[in-house]
Backbone as JSON, one array per atom type, in Angstrom:
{
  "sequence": "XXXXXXXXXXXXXXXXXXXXXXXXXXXXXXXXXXXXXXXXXXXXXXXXXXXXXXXXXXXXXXXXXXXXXXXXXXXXXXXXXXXXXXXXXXXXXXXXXXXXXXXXXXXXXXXXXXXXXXXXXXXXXXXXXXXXXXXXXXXXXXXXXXXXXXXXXXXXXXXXXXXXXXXXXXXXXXXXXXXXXXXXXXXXXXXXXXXXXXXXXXXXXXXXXXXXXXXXXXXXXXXXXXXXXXXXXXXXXXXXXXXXXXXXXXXXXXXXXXXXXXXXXXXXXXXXXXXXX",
  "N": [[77.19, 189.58, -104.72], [79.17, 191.88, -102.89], [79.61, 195.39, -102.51], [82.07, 197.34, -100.55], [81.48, 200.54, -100.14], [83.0, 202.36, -99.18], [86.34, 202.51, -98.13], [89.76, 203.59, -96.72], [92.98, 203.89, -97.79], [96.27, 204.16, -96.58], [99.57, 205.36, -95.91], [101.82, 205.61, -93.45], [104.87, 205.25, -93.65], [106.01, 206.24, -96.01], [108.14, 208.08, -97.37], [107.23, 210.88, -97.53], [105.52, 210.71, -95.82], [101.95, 211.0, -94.26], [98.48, 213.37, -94.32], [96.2, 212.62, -92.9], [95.96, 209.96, -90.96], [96.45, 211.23, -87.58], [99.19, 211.81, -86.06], [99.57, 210.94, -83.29], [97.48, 209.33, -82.91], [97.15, 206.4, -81.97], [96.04, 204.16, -83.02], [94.6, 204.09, -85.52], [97.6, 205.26, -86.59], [99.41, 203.57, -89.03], [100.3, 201.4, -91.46], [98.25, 200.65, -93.87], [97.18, 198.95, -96.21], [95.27, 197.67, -99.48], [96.02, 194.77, -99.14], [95.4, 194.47, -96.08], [93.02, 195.25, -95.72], [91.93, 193.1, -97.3], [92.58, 190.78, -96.41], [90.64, 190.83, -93.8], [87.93, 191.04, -95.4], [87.5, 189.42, -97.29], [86.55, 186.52, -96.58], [83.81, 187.14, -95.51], [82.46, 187.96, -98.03], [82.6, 190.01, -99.51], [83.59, 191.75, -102.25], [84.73, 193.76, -103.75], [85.8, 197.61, -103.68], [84.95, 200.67, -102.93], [87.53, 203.3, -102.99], [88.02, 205.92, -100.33], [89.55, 209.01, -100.6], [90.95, 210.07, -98.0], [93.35, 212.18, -97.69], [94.65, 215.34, -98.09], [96.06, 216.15, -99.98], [97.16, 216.7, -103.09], [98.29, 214.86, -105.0], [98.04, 212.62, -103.69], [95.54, 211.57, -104.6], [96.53, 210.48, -107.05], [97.96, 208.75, -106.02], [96.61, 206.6, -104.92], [95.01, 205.37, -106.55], [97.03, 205.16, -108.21], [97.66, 202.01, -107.09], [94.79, 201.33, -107.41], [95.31, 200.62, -109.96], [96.84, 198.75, -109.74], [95.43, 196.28, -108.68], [92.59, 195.07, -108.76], [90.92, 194.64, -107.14], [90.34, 197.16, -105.93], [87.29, 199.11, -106.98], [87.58, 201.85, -107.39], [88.1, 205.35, -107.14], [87.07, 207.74, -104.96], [87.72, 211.11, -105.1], [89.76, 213.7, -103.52], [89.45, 216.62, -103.39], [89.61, 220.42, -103.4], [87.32, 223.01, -103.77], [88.45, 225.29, -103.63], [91.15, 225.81, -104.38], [93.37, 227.04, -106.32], [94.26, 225.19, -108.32], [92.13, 223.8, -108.93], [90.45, 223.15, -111.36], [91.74, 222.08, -113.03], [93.11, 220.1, -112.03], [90.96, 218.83, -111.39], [89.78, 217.95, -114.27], [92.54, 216.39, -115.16], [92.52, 214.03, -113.3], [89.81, 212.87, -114.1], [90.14, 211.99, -116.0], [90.81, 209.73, -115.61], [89.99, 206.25, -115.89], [89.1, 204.89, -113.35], [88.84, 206.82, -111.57], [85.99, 208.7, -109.76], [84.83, 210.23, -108.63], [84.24, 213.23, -105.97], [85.14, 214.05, -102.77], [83.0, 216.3, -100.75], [83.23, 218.48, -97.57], [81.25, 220.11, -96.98], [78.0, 221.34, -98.18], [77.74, 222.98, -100.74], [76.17, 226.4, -100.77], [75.27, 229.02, -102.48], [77.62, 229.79, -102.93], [79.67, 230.46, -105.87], [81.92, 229.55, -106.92], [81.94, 227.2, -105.53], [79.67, 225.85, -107.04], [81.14, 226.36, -109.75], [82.2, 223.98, -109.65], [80.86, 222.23, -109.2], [79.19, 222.32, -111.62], [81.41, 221.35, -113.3], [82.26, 218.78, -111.8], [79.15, 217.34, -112.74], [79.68, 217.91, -115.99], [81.21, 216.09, -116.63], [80.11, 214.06, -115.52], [80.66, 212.52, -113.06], [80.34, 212.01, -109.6], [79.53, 213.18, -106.45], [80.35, 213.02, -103.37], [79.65, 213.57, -99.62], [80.67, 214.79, -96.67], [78.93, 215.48, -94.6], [76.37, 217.22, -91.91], [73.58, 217.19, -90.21], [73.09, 220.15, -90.16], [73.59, 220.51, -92.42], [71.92, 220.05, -94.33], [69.38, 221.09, -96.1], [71.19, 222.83, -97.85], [72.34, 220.82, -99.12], [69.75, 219.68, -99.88], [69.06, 221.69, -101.73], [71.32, 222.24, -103.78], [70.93, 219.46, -104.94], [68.66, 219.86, -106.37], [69.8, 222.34, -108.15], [71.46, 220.97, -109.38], [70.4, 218.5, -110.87], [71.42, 216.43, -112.69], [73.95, 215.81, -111.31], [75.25, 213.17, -109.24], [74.77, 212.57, -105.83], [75.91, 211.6, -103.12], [75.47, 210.98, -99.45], [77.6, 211.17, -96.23], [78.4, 208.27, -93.98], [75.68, 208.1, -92.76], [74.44, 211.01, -92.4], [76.02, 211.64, -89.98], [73.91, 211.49, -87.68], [73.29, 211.55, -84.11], [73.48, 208.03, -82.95], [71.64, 206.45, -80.58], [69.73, 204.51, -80.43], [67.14, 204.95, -79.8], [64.19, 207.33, -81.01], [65.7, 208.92, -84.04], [66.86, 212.81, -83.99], [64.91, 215.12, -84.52], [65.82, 217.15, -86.26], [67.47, 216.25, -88.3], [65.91, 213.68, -89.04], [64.3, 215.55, -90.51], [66.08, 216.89, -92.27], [66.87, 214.56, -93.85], [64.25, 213.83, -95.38], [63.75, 215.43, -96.97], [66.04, 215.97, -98.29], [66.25, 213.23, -99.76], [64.07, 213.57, -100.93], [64.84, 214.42, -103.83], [65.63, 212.58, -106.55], [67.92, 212.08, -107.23], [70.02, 211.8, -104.71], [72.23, 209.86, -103.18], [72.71, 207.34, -100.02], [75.25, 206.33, -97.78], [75.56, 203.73, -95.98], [77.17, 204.22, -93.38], [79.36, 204.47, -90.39], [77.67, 203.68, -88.18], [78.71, 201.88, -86.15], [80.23, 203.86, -85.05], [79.6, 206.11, -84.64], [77.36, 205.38, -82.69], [75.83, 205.65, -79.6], [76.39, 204.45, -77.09], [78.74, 202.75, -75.09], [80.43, 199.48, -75.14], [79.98, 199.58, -79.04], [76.61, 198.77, -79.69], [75.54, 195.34, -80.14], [73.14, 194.33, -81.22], [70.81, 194.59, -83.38], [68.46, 196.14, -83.37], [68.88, 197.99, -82.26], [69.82, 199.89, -84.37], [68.06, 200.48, -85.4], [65.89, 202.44, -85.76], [67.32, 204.8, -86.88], [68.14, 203.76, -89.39], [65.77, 203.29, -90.13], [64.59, 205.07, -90.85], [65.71, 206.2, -93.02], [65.69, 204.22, -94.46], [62.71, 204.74, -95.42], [63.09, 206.74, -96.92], [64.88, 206.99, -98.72], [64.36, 204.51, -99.88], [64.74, 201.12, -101.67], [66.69, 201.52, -103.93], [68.5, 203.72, -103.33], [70.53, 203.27, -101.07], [73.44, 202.21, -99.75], [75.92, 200.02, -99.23], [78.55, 200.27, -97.0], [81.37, 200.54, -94.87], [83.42, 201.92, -93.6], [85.99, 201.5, -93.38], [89.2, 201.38, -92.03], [88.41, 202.83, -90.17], [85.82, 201.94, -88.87], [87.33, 199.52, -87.56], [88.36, 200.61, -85.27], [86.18, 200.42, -83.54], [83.94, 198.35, -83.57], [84.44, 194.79, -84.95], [85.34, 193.99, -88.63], [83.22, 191.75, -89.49], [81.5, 192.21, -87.13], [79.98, 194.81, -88.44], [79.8, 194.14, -90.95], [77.46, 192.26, -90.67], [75.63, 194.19, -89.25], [74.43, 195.91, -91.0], [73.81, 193.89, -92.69], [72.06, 192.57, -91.34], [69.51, 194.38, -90.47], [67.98, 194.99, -92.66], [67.84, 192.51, -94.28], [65.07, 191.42, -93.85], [63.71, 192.99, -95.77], [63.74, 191.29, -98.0], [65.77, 189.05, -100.15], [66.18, 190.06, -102.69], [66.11, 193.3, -102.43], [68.12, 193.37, -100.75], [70.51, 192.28, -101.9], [70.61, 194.64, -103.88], [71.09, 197.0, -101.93], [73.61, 195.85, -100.6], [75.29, 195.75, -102.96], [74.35, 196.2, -105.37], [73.24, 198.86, -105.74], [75.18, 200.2, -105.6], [76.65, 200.37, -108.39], [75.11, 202.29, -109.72], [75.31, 204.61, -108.32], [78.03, 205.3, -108.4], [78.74, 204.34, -110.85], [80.7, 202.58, -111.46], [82.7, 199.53, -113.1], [83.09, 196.38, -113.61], [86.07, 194.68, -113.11], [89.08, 192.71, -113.94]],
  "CA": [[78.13, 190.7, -104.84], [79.11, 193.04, -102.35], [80.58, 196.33, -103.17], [81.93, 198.46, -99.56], [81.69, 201.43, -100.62], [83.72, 203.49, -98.07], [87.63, 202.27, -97.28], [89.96, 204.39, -97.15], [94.25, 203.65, -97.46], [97.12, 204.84, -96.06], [100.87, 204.47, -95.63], [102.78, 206.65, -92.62], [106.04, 204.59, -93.7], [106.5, 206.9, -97.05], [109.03, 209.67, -96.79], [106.5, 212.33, -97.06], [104.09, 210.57, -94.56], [100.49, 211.46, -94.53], [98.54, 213.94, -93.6], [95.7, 211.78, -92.06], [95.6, 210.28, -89.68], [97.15, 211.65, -86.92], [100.68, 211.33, -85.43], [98.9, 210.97, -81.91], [96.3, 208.36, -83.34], [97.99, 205.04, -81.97], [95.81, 202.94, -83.38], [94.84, 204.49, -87.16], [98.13, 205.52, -87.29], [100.24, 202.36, -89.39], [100.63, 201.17, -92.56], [96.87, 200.21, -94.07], [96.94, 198.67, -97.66], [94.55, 196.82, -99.35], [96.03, 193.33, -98.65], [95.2, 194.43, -95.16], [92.05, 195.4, -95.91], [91.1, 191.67, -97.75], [92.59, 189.6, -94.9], [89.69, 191.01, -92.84], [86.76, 190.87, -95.85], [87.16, 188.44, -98.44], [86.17, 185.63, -95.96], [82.88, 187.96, -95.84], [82.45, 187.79, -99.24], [83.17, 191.42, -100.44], [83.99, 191.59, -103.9], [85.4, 194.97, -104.25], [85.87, 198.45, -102.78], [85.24, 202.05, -103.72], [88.06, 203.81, -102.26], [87.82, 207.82, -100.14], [90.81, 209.84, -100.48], [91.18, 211.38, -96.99], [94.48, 213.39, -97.01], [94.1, 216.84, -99.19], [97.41, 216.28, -100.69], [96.29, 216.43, -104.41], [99.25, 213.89, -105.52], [97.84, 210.72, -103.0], [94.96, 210.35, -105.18], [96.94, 209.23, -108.21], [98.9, 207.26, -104.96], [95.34, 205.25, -104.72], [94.82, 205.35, -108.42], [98.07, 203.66, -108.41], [97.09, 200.99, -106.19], [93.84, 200.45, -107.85], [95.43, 200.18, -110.91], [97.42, 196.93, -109.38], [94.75, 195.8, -107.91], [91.4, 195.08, -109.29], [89.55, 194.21, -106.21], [89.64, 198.27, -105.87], [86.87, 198.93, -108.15], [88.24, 202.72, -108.39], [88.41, 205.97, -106.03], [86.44, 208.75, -104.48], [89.42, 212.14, -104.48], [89.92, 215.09, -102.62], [90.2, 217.79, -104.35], [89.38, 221.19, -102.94], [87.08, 223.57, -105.41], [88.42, 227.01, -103.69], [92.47, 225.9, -104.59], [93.57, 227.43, -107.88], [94.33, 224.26, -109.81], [90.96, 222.56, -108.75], [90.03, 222.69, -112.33], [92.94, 221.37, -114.1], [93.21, 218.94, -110.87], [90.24, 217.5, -111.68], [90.02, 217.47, -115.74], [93.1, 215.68, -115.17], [92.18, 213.0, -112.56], [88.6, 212.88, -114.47], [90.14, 210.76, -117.23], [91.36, 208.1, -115.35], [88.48, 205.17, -115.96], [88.94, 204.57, -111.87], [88.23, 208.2, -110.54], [84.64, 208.57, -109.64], [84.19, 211.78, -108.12], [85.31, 213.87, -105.34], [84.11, 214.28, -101.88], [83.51, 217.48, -99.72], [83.08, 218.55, -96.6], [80.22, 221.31, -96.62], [77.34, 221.39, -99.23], [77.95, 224.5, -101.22], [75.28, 227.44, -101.03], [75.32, 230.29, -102.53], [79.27, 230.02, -102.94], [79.9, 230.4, -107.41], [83.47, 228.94, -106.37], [81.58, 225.84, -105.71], [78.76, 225.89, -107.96], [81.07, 225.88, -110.77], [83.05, 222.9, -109.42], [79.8, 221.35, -109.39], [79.19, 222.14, -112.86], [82.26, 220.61, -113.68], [82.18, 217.64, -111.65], [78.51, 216.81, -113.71], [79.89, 217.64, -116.65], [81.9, 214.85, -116.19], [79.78, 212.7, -114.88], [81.26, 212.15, -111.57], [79.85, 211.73, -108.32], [80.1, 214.31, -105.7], [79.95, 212.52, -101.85], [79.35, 214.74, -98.78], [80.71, 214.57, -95.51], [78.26, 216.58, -93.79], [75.5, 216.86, -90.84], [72.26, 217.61, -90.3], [72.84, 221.43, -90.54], [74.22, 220.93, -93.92], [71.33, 219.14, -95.24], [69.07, 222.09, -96.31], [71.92, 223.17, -98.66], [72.41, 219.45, -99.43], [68.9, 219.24, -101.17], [69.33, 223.02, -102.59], [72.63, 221.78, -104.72], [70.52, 218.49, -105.87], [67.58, 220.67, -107.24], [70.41, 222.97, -108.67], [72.14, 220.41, -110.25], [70.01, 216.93, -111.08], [72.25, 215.92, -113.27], [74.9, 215.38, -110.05], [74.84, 212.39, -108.09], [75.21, 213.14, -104.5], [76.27, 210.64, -101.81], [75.87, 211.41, -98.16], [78.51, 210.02, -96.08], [78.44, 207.94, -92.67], [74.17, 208.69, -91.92], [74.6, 212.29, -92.35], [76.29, 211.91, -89.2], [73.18, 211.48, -86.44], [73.79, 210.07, -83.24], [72.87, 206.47, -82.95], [70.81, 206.06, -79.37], [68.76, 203.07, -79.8], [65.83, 206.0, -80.11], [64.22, 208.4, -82.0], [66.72, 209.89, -84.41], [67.0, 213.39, -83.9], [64.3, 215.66, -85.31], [66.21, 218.16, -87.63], [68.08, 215.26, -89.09], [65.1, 213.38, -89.94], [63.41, 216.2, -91.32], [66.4, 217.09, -93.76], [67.14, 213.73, -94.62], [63.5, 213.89, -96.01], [63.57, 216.78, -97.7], [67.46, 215.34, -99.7], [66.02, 212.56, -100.15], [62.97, 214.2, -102.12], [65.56, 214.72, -104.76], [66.45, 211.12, -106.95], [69.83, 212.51, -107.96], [70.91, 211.55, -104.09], [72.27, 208.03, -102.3], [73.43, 207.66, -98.3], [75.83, 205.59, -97.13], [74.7, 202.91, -93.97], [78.17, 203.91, -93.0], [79.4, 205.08, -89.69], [76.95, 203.51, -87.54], [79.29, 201.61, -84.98], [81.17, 205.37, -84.57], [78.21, 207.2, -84.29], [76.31, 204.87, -81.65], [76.57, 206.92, -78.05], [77.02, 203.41, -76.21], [80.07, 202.11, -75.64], [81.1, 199.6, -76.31], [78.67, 199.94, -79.89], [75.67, 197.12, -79.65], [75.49, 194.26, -81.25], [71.74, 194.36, -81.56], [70.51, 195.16, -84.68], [67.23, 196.67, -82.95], [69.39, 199.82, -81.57], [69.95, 201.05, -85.09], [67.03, 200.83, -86.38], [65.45, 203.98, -85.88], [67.82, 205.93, -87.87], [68.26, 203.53, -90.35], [64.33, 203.54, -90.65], [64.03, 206.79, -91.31], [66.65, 206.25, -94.3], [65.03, 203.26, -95.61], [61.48, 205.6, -95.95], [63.27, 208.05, -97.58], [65.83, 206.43, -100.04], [64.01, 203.49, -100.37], [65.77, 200.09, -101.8], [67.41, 201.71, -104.48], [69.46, 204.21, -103.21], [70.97, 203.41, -100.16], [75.03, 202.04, -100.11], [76.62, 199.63, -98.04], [79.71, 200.98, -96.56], [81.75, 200.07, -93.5], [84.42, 203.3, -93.19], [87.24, 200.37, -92.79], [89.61, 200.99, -91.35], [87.91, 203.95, -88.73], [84.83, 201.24, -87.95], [87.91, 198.53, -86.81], [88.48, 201.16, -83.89], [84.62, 199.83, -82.5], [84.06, 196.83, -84.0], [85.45, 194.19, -86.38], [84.37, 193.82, -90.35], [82.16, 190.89, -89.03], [80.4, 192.78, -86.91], [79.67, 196.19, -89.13], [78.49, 193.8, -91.78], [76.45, 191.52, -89.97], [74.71, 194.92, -88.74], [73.96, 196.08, -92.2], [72.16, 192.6, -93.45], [70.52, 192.22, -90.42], [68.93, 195.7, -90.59], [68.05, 194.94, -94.11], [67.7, 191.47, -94.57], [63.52, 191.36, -94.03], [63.44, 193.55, -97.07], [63.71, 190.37, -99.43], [67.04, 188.87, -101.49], [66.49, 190.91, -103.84], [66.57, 194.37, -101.63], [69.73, 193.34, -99.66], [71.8, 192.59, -103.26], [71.18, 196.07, -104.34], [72.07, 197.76, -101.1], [74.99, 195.43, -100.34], [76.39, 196.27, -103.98], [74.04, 196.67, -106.65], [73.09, 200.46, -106.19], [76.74, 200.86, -106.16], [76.98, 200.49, -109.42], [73.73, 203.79, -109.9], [76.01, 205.73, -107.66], [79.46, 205.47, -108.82], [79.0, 203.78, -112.61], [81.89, 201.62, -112.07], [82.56, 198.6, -114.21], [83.38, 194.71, -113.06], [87.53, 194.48, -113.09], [89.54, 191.58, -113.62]],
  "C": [[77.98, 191.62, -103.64], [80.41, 193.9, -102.01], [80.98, 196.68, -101.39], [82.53, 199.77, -100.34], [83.08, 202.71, -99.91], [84.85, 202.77, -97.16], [88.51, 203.33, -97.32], [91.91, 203.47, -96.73], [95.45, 204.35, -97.22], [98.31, 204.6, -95.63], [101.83, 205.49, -95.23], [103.97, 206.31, -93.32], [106.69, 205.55, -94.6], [107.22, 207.76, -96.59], [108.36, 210.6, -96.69], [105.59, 211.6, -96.49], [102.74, 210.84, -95.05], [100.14, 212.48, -93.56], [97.38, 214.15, -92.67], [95.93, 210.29, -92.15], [96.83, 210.81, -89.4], [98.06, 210.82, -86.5], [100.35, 210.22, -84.24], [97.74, 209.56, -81.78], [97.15, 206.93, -83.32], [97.1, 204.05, -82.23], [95.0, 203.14, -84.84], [96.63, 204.4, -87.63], [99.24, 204.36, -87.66], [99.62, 202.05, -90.59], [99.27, 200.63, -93.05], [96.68, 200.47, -95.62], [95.54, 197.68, -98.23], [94.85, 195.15, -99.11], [95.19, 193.06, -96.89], [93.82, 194.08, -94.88], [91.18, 193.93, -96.39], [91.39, 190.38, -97.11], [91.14, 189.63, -93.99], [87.89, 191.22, -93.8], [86.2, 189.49, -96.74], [86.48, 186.91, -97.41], [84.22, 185.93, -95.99], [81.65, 188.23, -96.72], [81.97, 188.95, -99.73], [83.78, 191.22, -101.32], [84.85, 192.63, -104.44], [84.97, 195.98, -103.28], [86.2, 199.66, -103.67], [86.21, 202.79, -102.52], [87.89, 205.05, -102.1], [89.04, 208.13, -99.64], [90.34, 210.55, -99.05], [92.18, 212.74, -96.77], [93.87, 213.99, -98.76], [95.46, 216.96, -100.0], [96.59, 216.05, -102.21], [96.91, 214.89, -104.81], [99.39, 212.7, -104.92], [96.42, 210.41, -103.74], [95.59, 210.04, -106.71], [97.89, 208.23, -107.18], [97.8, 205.97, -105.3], [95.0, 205.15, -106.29], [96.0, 204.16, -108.87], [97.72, 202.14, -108.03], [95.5, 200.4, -106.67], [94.13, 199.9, -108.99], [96.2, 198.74, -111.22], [96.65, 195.98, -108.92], [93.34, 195.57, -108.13], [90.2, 194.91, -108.27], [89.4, 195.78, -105.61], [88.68, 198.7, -107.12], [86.96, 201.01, -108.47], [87.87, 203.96, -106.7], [87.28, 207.54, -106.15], [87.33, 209.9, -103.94], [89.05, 212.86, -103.82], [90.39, 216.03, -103.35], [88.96, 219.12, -103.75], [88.92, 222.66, -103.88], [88.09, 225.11, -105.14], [89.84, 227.2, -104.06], [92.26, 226.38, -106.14], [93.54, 226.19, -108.95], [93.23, 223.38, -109.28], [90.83, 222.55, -110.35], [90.78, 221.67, -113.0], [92.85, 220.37, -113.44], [91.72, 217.97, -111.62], [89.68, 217.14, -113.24], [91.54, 216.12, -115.31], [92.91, 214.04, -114.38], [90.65, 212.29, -113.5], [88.84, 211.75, -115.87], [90.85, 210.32, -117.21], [90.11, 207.57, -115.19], [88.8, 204.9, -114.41], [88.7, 205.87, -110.92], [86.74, 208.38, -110.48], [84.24, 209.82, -109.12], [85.22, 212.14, -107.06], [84.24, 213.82, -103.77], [84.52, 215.55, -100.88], [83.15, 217.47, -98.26], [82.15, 219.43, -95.88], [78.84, 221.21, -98.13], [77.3, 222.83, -99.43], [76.65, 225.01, -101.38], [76.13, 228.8, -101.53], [76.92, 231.01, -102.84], [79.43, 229.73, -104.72], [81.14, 229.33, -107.45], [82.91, 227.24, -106.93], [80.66, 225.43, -106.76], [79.93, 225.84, -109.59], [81.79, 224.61, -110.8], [81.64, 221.94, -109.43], [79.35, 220.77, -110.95], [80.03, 221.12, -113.71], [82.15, 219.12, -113.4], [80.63, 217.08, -112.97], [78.9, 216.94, -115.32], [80.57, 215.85, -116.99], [81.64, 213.85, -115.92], [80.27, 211.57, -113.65], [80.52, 212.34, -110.77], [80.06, 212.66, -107.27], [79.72, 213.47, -103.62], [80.29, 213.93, -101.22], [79.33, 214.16, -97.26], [79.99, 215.44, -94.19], [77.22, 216.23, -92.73], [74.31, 217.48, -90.93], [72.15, 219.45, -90.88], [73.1, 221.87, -92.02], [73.07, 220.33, -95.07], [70.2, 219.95, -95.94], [69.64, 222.46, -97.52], [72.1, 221.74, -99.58], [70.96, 219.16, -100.9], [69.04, 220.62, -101.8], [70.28, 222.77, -103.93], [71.93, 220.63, -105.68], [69.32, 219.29, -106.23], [68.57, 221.64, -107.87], [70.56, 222.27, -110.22], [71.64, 218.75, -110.26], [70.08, 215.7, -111.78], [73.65, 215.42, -112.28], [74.26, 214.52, -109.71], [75.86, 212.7, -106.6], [75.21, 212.39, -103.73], [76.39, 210.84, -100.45], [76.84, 210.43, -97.7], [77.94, 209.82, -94.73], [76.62, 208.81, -91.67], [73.91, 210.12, -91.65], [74.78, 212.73, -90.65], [75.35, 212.4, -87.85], [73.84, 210.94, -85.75], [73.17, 209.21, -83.0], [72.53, 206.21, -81.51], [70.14, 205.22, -78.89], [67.39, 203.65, -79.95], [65.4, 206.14, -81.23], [65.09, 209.04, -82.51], [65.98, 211.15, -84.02], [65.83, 214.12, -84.93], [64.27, 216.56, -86.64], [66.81, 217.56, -88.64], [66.99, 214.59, -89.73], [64.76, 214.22, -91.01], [64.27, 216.88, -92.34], [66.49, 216.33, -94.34], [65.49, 213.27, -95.93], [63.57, 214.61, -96.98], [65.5, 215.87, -98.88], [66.71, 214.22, -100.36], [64.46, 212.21, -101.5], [63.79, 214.31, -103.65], [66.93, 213.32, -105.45], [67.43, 211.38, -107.41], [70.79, 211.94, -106.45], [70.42, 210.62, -103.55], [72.61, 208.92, -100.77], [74.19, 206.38, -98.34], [75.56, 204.69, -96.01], [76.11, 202.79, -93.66], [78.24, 205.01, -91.71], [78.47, 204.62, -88.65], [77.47, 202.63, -86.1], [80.1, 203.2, -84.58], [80.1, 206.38, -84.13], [77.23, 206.6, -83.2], [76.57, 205.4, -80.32], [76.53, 205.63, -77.3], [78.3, 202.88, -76.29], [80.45, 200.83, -74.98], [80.16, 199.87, -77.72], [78.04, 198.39, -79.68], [75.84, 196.71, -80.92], [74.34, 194.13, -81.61], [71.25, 195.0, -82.45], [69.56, 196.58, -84.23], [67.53, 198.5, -82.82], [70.08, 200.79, -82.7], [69.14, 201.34, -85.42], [65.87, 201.74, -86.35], [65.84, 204.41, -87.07], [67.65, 204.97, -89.09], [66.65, 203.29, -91.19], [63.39, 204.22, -91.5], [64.75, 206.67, -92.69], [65.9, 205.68, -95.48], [63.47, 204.12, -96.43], [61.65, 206.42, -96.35], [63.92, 207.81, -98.67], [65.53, 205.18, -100.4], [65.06, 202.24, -100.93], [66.57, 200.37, -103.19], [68.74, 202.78, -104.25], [70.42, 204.75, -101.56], [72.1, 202.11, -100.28], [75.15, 201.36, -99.03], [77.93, 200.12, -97.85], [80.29, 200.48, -95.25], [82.6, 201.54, -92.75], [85.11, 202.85, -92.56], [88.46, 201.82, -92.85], [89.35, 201.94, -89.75], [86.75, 203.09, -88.21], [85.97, 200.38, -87.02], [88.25, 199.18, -85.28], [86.88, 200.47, -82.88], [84.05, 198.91, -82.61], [84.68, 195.75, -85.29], [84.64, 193.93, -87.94], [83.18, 193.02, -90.16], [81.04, 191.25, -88.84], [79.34, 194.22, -88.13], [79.06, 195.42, -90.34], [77.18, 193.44, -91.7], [74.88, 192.88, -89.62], [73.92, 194.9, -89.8], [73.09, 195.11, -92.76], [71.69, 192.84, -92.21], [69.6, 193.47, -90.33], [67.51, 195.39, -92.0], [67.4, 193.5, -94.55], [66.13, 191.06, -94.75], [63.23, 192.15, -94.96], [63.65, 192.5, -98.24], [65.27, 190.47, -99.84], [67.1, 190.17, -102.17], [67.07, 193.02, -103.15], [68.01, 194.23, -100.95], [70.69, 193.2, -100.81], [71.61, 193.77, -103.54], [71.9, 197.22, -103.28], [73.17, 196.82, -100.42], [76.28, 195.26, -101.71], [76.05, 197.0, -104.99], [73.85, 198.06, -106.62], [74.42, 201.14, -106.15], [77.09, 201.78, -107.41], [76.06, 202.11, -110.11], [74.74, 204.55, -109.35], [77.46, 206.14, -107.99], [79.89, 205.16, -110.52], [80.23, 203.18, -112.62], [81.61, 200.1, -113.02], [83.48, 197.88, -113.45], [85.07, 195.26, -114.06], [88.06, 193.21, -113.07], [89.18, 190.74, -112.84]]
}
């Protein structure tokens, strides 16, 4: 089995358009469904896909809701929903009981903000998932929110966004990803790692991630770390092939059994979805 956790879909063609990607973006911007998406995995042997709402339109994630609901090889969706808009609540009671919504993902780890804190509340009520598109400076607040709330599961996204050098990761990054990772309420993503590598084109050599992803593995250990690709924004640097290939080979000297849970099984810990048609 293997889940990717992190695609995301999109269709300029509609009369109201989208409102990522960009106009300007000639090579995101075009029509990107999942047929597209399983021309370029199922060979692979990806099994399914948690989908991430990018545009902030509230009314494209029942679009992808739609679409998973035709489609079983989405095994359900990660929304956008924004806590500081007025109808965040209702927005997400309502989305919250569809069996394919899984949580929501932001873009800052809330401190000290009630706003968010009770959108937090909410989301655990619920039992949803909260991902986090954030960076090292956010990671501080990051474990603050999972000692808040340890009833949340918290998903970093795309390596909490280090840059990939072939080195030593970055010192402040290590030292929050320690500190989140002190707190078993949160996963990471091994996504983002051809976009984030400062060579270009990104290596093919396993060797030149494995720093950062070193530091991950000694911190989230073999249960809670996610395979992910961040299709269709990795195909800008390399192809599905490669971005998997990285991932086992990274991984792969951790034993069978370690590479099925982070190429699907801790999926299932992080999102609680359920096998589809």
């Amino acid at each position: 089995m293997i889940v990717d956790t992190h695609t995301h879909f999109y269709d300029p063609t509609r009369p109201q358009g989208v409102p990522w990607p960009d106009r300007g973006d000639q090579f995101l911007y075009r029509r990107i469904m999942p047929d597209d998406f399983k021309r370029e995995v199922l060979s692979e042997g990806v099994t399914g896909t948690v989908v991430v709402e990018a545009s902030a339109w509230v009314e494209d994630n029942q679009w992808v809701l739609d679409l998973a609901e035709a489609d079983p090889f989405l095994l359900g969706l990660v929304g956008h929903l924004e806590p500081p808009d007025p109808g965040f609540e209702s927005d997400l009671n309502r989305f919250a009981g569809h069996d394919l919504f899984y949580g929501i993902r932001l873009g800052k780890a809330p401190v000290d903000d009630p706003v968010y804190f009770r959108a937090l509340e909410q989301l655990a009520a619920h039992d949803l998932t909260l991902d986090l598109l954030v960076g090292k400076e956010w990671l501080p607040g990051v474990a603050a929110c999972a000692a808040r709330f340890p009833g949340l599961r918290i998903v970093l996204n795309h390596l909490a966004h280090v840059p990939v050098t072939g080195g030593r990761p970055d010192d402040e990054w290590a030292s929050g990803i320690k500190s989140v990772a002190a707190h078993p309420n949160v996963f990471c993503k091994i996504s983002g790692m051809v976009e984030l590598a400062q060579d270009t084109p990104p290596p093919e050599d396993p060797a030149y991630y494995r720093p950062v992803l070193d530091v991950l593995w000694h911190a989230f250990g073999e249960d809670r770390l996610l395979y992910a690709s961040n299709w269709p924004v990795s195909w800008r640097y390399a192809t599905y092939r490669q971005v998997q290939s990285l991932a086992i080979a990274c991984f792969e000297s951790k034993g069978s059994d370690v590479l099925d849970k982070i190429m699907g099984g801790n999926s299932r810990e992080a999102y609680r979805w359920v096998p589809r048609g």
